[in-house]
N, C-alpha and C positions, 0 to 999 in steps of 0.2 A: 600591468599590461597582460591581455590574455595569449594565453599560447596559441597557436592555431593550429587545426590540424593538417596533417602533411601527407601525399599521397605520391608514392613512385609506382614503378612500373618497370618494365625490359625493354631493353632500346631496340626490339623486336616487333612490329607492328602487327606483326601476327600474334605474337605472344603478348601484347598488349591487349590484345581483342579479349584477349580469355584469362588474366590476370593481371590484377593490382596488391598494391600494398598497403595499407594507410597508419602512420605514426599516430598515434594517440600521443595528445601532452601531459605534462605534468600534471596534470590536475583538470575531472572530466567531471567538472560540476556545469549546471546548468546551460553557460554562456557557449562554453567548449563543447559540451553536448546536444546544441542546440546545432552548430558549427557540424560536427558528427555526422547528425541525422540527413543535413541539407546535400553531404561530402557523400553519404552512402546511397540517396538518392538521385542526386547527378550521375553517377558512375552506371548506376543501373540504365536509368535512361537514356546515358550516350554509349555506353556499350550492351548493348542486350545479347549477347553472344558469351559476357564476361563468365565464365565455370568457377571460379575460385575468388575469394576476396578473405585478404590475409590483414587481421590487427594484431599491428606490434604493438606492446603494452611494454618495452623495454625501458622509456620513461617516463613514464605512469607511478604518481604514487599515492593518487588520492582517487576516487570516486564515489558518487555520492549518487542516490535516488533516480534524479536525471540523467549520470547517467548508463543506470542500470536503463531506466528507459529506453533511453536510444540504442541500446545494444540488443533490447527485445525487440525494437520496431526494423532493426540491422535486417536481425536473424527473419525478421518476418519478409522483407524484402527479398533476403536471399533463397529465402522458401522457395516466394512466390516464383522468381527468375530459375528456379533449379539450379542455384548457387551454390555451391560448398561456401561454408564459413569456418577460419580457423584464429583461434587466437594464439599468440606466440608471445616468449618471453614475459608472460605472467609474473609479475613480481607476487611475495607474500600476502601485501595488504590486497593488493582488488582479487588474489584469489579466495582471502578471507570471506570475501563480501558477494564473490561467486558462488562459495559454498555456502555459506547463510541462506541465500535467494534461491538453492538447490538450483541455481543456472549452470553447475559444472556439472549437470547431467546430461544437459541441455547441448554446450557446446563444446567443440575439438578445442583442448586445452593443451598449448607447452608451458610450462613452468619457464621460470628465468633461470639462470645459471645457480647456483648457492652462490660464489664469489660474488656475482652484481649485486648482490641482496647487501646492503647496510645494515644496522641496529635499528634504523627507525622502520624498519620495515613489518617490525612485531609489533609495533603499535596498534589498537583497535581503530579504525578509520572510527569516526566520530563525525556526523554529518551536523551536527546540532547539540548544544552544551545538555540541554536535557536527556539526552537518549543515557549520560553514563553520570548523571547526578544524582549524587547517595542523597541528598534530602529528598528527592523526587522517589526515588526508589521506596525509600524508607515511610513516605509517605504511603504510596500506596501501598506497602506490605501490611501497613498498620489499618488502612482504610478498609483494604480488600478483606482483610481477617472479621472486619466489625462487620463487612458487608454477609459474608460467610455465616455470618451467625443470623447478621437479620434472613436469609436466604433461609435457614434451616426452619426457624420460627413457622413463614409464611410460605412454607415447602406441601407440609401436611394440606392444608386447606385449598391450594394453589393445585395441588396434583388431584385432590378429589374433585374439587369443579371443572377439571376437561377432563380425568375423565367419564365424570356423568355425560359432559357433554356431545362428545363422539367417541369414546372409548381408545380413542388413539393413545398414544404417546405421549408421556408428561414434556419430557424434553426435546428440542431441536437445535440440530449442531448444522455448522455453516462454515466450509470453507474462506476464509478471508482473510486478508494483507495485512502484515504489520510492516516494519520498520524495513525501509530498503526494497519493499516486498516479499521480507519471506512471509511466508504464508502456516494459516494458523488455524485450529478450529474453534469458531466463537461456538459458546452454550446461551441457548436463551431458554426460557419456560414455551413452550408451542403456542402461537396465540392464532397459526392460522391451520387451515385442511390438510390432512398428511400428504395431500399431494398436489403440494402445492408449488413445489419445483417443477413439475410436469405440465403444469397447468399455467404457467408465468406468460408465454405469447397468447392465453383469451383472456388477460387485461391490458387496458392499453397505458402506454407511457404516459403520465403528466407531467415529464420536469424533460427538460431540455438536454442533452449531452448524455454520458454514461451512466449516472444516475436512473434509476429507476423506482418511482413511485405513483401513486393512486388513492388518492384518498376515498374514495369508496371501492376500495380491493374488495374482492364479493369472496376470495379467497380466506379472507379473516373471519374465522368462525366466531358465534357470540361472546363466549366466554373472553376469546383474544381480543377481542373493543376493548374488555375493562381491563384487561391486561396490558395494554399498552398504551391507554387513557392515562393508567396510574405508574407507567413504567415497570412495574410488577415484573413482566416478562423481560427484565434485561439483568434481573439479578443477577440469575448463573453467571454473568458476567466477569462476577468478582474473583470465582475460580480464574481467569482468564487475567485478571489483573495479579493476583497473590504468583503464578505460574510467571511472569513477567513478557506474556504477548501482549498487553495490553496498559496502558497505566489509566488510570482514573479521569486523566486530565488531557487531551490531546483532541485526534484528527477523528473524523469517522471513518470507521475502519471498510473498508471498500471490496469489495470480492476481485475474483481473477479477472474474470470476463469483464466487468470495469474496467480494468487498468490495463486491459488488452487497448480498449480505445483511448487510452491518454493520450495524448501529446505529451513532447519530452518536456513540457516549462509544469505539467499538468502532476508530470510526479513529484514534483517539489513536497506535495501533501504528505510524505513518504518520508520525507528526512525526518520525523520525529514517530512516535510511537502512538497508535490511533487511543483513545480514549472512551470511558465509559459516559463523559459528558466534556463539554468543549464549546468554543465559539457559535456552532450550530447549532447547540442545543438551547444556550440562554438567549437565541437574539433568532427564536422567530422557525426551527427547524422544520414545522410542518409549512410553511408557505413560501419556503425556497422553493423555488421551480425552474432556477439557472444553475447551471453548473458553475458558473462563472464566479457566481457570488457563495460557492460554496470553497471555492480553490481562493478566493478573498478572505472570508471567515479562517480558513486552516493558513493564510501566510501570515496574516496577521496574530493569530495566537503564536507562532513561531519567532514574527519580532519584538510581541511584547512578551513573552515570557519572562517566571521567575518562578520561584516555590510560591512566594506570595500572592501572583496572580493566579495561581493553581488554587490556592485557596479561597480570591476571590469567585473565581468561576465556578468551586464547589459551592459556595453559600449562596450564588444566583441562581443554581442547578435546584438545589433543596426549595427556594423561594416561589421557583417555575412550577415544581412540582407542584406545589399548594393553588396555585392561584388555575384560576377558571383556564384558561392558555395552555395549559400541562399536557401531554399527551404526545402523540406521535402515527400518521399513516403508515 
């Protein structure tokens, strides 16, 4: 049975006009967070006057991706309205999971009492069995160290052909989400124009929703076609995986401004750790053009997980890469 969420108020109808309260439940995973978003958008739209909107997290002991979501999409809300937003009675665990997401900089935080706090309250929220599995771990410490080495090998030759080719920058770093959303910076080899962050609104979208791509990006310099023809450019990667933002085997890992536009059922993507190849990569990644069927590919790696299928999806990864299909926009 889901908890629902709960909303009071002052038996003041004027002080109603300009403050609420709303109980969060036990547990603000997707269902209840969905519950959340819909409770924090009524409130706005029938009182537009509201100055203050108060979450009690007093019995709250779990939360999960979704919903970190709906607490971003709150706060966005309350932006917009010129709302104060305060959280209250913070237990351990979700402010554990506050500060990971660096959102306790974000919002007006009360702690909970010490007495209210239990012994389960030290435990690491765990959104998903693989986020704290030493075979997974262990996996990729051993993968990402082999990847390191091949990286070092195909370093020399990879930095001298860009830079013959525009004299730029061997490397490019990129803000982008891991787990829950904290946030992280991926390494790639550069395969496109140094400025090509500036230059991202004169190409236009081909994929539907927050995703963005363009298979004829005019931003991708020569050298970067074969660069990412052969994957080449996603080595540096394995720093990223060996460092543990990243594992070998997950979601594709998505920037801020992405997940600014999720919806709260959309960060589900988010309960596990993004990966250097995954669902999207063996079944087809350059001709996704929904978003839909990408938040499908990352749920379903999520139910069927195991070390084993990590394995399988690495020996489909290697197989893609040989075959004429390889490559990536």
């Amino acid at each position: 049975m889901v908890d629902s969420v709960k909303t009071s108020s002052p038996a003041s109808a004027l002080v109603q006009s300009e403050f609420q309260t709303i109980q969060l439940p036990i547990s603000v995973a997707v269902v209840e967070a969905t519950a959340f978003k819909k409770q924090c958008q009524t409130l706005f739209a029938e009182q537009p006057n509201l100055s203050e909107l108060v979450l009690d997290f007093s019995s709250t002991r779990f939360i999960d991706s979704s919903g970190i979501g709906a607490l971003v999409i709150c706060h966005r809300l309350s932006a917009t309205h010129g709302s104060k937003l305060r959280l209250i009675n913070v237990p351990p665990q979700v402010m554990m999971v506050l500060s990971l997401t660096e959102l306790d900089k974000v919002f007006d935080i009360t702690l909970a009492a010490p007495e209210e706090s239990g012994p389960e309250d030290q435990v690491l929220p765990e959104t998903h069995p693989s986020v704290n599995s030493r075979s997974k771990r262990a996996l990729d410490i051993v993968g990402g160290l082999v990847g390191l080495f091949l990286t070092l090998l195909v370093y020399i030759p990879v930095a001298i052909i860009i830079k013959l080719d525009d004299g730029g920058p061997v490397f490019f770093a990129q803000t982008r989400c891991s787990w829950l959303g904290k946030r992280f910076k991926i390494w790639k080899f550069r395969s496109m124009v140094t400025d090509a962050e500036a230059r991202k609104n004169e190409v236009a979208n081909e994929v539907e929703g927050p995703l963005f791509k363009n298979e004829n990006d005019p931003r991708i310099t020569k050298i970067g076609g074969f660069l990412r023809k052969t994957s080449l450019d996603e080595f540096p990667q394995f720093w990223n995986v060996v460092k543990g933002d990243m594992s070998l085997v997950g979601t594709r890992p998505p920037t801020p401004d992405e997940i600014e536009q999720y919806e709260v059922g959309q960060w589900q993507r988010l309960n596990v750790k993004p990966g250097m190849t995954g669902e999207w990569q063996v079944n087809g990644r350059s001709s996704i053009t929904k978003f839909e069927d990408v938040i499908k590919l990352d749920l379903r790696y999520q139910e069927n997980w195991s070390f084993f299928y990590d394995i399988k999806l690495i020996v489909r990864t290697v197989l893609v890469l040989f075959s004429k299909e390889s490559g990536a926009h």
